[in-house]
C-alpha positions as CSV (number, residue, x, y, z in Angstrom):
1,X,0.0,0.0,0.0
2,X,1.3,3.3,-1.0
3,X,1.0,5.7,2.0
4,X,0.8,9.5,0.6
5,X,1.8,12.6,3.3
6,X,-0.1,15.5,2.5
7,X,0.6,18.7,4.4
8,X,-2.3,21.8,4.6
9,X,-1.1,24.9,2.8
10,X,-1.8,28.4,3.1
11,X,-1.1,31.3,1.2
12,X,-2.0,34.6,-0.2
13,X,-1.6,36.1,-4.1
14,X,-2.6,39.1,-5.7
15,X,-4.8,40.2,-2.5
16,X,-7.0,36.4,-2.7
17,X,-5.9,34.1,0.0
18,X,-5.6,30.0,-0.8
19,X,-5.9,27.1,1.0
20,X,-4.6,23.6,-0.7
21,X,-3.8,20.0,0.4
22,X,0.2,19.6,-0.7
23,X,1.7,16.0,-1.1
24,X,4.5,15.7,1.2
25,X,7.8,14.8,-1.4
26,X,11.7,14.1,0.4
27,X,12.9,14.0,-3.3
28,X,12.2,15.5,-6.7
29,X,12.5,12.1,-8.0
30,X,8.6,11.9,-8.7
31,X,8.2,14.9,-10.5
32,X,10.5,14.5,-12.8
33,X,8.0,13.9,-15.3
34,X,7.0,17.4,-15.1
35,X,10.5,18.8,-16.3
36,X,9.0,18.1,-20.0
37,X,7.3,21.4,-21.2
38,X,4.6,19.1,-22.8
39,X,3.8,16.9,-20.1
40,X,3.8,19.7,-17.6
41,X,1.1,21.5,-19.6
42,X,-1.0,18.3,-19.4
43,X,-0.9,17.7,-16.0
44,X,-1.9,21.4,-15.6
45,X,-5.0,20.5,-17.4
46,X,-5.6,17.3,-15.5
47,X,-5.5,19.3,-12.3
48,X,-8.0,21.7,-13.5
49,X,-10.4,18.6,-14.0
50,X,-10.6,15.0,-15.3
51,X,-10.4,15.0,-19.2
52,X,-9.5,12.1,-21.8
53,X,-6.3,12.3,-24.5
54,X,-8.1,13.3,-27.7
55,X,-9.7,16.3,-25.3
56,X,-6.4,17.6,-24.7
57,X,-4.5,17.1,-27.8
58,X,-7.1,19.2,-29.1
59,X,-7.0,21.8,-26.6
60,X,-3.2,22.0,-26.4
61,X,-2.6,21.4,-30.2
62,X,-0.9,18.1,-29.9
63,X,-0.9,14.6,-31.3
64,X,-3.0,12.7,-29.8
65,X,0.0,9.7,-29.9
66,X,1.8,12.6,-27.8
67,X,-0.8,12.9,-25.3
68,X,-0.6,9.5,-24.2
69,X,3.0,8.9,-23.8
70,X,3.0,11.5,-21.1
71,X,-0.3,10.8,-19.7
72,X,1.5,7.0,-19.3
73,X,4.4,8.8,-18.2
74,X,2.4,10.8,-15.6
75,X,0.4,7.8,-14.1
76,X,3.7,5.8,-13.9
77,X,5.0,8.5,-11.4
78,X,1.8,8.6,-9.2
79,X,0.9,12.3,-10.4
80,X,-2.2,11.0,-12.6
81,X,-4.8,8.3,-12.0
82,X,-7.9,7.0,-14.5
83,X,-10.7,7.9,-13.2
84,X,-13.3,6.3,-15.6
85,X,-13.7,4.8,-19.1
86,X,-16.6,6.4,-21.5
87,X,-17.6,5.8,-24.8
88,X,-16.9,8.7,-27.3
89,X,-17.8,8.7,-31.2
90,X,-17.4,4.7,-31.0
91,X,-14.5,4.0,-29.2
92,X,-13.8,4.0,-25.1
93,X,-12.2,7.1,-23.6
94,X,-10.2,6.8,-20.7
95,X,-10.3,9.7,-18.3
96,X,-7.6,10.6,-16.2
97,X,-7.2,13.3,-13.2
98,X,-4.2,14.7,-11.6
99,X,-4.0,12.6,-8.0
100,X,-2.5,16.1,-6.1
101,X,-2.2,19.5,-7.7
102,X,0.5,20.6,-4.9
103,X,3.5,19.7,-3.4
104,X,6.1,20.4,-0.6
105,X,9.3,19.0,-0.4
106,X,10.9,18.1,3.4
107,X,14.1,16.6,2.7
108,X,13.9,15.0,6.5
109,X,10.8,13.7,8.1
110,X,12.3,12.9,11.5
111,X,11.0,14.5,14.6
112,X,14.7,15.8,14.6
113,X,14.3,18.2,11.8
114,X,10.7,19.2,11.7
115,X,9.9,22.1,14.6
116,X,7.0,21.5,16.5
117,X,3.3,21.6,14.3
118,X,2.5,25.5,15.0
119,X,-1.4,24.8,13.1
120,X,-3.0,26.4,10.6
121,X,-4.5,29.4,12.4
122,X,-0.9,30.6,12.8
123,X,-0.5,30.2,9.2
124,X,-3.4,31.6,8.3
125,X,-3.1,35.7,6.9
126,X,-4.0,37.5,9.0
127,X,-7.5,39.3,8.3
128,X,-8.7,35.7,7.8
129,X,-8.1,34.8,11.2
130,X,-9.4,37.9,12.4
131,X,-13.1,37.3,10.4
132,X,-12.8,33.7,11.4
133,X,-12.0,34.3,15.1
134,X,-13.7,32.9,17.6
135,X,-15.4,30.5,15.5
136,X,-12.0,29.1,14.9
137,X,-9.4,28.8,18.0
138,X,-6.1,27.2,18.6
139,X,-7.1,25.5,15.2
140,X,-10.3,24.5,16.4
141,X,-13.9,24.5,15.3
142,X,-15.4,26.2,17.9
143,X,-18.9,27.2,16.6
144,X,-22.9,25.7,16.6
145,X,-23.6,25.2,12.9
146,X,-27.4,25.6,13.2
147,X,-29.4,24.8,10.0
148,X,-33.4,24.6,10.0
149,X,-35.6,21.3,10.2
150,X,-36.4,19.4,7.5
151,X,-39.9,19.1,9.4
152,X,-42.7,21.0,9.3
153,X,-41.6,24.0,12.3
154,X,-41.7,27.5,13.7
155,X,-44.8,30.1,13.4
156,X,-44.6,29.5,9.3
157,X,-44.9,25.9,9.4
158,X,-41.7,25.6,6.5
159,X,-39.6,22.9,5.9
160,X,-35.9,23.7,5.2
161,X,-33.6,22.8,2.4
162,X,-30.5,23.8,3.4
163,X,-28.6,20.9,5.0
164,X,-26.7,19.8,1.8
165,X,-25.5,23.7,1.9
166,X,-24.6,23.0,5.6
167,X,-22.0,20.5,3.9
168,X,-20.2,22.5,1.8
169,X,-20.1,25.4,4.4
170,X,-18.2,22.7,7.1
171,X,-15.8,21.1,4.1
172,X,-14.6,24.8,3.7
173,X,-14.7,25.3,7.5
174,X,-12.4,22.2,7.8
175,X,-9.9,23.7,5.4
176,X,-8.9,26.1,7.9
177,X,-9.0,24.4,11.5
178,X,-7.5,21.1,12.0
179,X,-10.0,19.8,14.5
180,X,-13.4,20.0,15.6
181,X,-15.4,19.8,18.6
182,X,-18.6,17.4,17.9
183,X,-21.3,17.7,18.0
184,X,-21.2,21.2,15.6
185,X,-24.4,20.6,13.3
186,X,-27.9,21.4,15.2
187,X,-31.3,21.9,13.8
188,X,-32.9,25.3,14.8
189,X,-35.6,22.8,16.9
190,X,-32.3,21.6,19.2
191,X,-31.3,25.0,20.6
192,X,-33.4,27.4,23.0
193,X,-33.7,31.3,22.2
194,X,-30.0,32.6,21.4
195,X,-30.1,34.5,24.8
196,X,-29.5,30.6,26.5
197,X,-26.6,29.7,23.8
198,X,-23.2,30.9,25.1
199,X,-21.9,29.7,22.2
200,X,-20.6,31.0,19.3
201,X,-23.1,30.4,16.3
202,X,-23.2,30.0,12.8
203,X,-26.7,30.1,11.8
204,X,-27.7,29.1,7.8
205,X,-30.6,30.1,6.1
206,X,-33.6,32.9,6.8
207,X,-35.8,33.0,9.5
208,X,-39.0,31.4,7.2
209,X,-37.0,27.9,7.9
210,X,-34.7,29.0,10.9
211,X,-36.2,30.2,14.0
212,X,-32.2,30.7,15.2
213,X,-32.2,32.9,12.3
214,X,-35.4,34.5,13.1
215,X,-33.7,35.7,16.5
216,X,-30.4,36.6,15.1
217,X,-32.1,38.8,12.5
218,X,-33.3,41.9,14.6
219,X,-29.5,42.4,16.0
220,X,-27.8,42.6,12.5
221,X,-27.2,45.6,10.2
222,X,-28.9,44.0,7.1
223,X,-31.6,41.9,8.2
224,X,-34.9,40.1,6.6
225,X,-38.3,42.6,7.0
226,X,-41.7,41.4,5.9
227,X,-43.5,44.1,3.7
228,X,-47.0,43.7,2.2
229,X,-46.9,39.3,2.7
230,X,-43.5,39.5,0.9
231,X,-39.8,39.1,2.5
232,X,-37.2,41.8,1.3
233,X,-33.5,42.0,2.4
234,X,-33.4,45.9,3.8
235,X,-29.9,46.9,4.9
236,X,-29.0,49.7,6.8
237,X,-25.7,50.4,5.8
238,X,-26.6,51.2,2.4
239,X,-30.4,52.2,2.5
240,X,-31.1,49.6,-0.1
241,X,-33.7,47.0,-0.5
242,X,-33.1,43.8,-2.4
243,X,-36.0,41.5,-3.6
244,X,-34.5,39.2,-6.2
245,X,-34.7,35.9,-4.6
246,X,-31.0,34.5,-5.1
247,X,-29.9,37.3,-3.0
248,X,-28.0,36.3,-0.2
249,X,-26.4,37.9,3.5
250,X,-23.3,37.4,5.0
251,X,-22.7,39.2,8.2
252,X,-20.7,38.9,11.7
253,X,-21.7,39.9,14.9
254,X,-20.9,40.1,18.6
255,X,-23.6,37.8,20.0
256,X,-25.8,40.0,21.8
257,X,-26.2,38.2,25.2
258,X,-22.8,36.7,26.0
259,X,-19.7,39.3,24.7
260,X,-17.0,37.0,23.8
261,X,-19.0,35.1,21.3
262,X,-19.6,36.0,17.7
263,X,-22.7,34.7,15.4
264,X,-21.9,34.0,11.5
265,X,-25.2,34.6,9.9
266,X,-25.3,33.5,6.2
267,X,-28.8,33.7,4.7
268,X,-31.4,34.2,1.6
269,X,-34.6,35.6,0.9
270,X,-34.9,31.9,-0.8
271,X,-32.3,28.6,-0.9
272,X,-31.1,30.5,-3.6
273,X,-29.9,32.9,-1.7
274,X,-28.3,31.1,0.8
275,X,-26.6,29.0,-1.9
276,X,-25.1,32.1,-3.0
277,X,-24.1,33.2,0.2
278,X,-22.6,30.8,1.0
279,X,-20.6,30.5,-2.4
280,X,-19.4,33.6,-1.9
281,X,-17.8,33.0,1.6
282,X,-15.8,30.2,-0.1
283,X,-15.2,32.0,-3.6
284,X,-14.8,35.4,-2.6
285,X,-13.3,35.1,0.7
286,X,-10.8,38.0,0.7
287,X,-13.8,40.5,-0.2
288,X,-16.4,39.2,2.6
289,X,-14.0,39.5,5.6
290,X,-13.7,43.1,4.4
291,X,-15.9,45.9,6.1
292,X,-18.9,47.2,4.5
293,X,-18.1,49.6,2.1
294,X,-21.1,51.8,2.7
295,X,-20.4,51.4,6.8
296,X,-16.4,50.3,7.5
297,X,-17.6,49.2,11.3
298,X,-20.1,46.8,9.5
299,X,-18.5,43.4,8.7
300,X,-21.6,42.6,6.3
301,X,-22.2,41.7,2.9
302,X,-25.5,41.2,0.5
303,X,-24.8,39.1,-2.5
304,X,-26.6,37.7,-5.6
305,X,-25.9,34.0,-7.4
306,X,-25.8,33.8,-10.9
307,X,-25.7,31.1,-13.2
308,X,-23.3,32.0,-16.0
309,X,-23.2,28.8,-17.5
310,X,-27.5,28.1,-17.8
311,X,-27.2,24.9,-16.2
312,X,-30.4,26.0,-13.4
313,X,-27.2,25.8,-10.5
314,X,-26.0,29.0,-9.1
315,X,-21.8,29.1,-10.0
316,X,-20.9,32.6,-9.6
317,X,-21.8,35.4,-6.9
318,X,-21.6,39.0,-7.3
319,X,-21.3,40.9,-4.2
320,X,-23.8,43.9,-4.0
321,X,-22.6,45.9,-1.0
């Protein structure tokens, strides 16, 4: 069995801040493959997505004959794997995907050489620990994730939809921490009014599904307001109303009853809109933990999903204050 070290990186470019799993190298003997011009430019594209030869000799302008010499080459090093086999215009494509897209190279893995494991908080830039404090300490989850019930709840009698959105929000979460304290997921039904959590909280979705986010709603700068039987996002900052319904909030807060704990609140006027807000903490990072521009002591954000592509799936956010 081939045991692969991977090693949690993070790093800033161009004002956007990254976090990647690295594979753990002690020699440059695997990557050789990559000194070829050619080859390097295919593995490029294979760590952009899975794709099959013909694809990419006819994206790259190569033979085809070329393409799999150095795909072969690739998978023989470890850097590439076939992912499926598909049938294309008669014959059976193989797809292939790069296995890791980074790497670091520690020429001594003994206890002897590597300094004690500081975390990824203290590698973390610095504004991004400050947004993500005290949700995230000494590289720990520290947060409630609340989500609404599936069930029938709350003075509206809704049903929420957001759990799978729950998901993606903790796989980015666990990018940056390198623990977490369990149980961290509760339904808005589990917890009492927010004045009996001393917790910090990250609540998702509006207050229609989410009686957490019902509660949370009168103590933030942009909040959801009911006008005439229909739900706008009104935000104070700004003096805008929004009404489109794949737009979205982000904003962070002291918790009003307990002073060293912070609430995330990342809702919609619909699912759309939590989808996008959502996408756009994990896209667009480095703009959401930046102040309001209309109100600098305002770390809030409204944002609208778009789907660029036409596929009926939100894929890109545009942030609207």
């Amino acid at each position: 069995m081939v045991v692969r070290l991977l090693a949690r990186l993070s790093f800033q470019k161009d004002n956007r801040y990254f976090v990647c799993d690295a594979e753990v190298l002690e020699s440059t003997e695997k990557l050789k493959p990559l000194l070829n011009e050619k080859c390097w430019l295919i593995f490029k594209e294979l760590s952009k997505k899975e794709s099959y030869p013909a694809d990419i000799a006819k994206k790259l302008g190569l033979q085809q004959q070329e393409v799999y010499y150095y795909i072969n080459k690739l998978k023989n090093a470890g850097l590439v794997k076939l992912t499926k086999r598909e049938e294309k215009r008669g014959g059976l494509a193989k797809y292939y995907k790069a296995n890791v897209s980074c790497f670091a190279f520690v020429p001594q893995l003994d206890s002897a050489s590597i300094s004690k494991l500081q975390g990824m908080e203290k590698g973390m830039p610095k504004p991004l620990q400050e947004f993500f404090h005290p949700f995230i300490e000494n590289n720990e989850l520290n947060a409630k994730i609340v989500v609404g019930a599936p069930d029938s709840h709350g003075v509206f009698k809704a049903r929420a939809r957001d759990a799978h959105i729950a998901t993606e929000l903790a796989g980015f979460l666990g990018t940056l921490c390198r623990s977490i304290r369990y149980p961290y997921v509760f339904l808005d039904t589990m917890l009492p009014h927010i004045s009996k959590v001393n917790d910090n909280i990250i609540v998702i979705g509006g207050p229609i599904t989410n009686k957490t986010s019902a509660e949370v709603n009168e103590h933030l700068s942009i909040r959801f307001e009911q006008k005439n039987a229909h739900w706008l996002i009104i935000s104070e900052n700004s003096e805008k109303e929004y009404t489109e319904d794949a737009v979205g909030i982000i904003e962070k807060i002291k918790h009003p009853y307990f002073e060293d704990k912070a609430i995330l609140f990342i809702a919609g006027k619909r699912n759309a809109g939590t989808k996008a807000a959502v996408l756009a903490l994990i896209q667009n990072t480095e703009e959401i933990i930046k102040p309001n521009r209309f109100n600098k002591r305002s770390c809030a954000h409204v944002v609208e999903g778009l789907d660029l592509d036409s596929d009926g799936l939100i894929d890109h956010v545009e942030i609207l204050e």
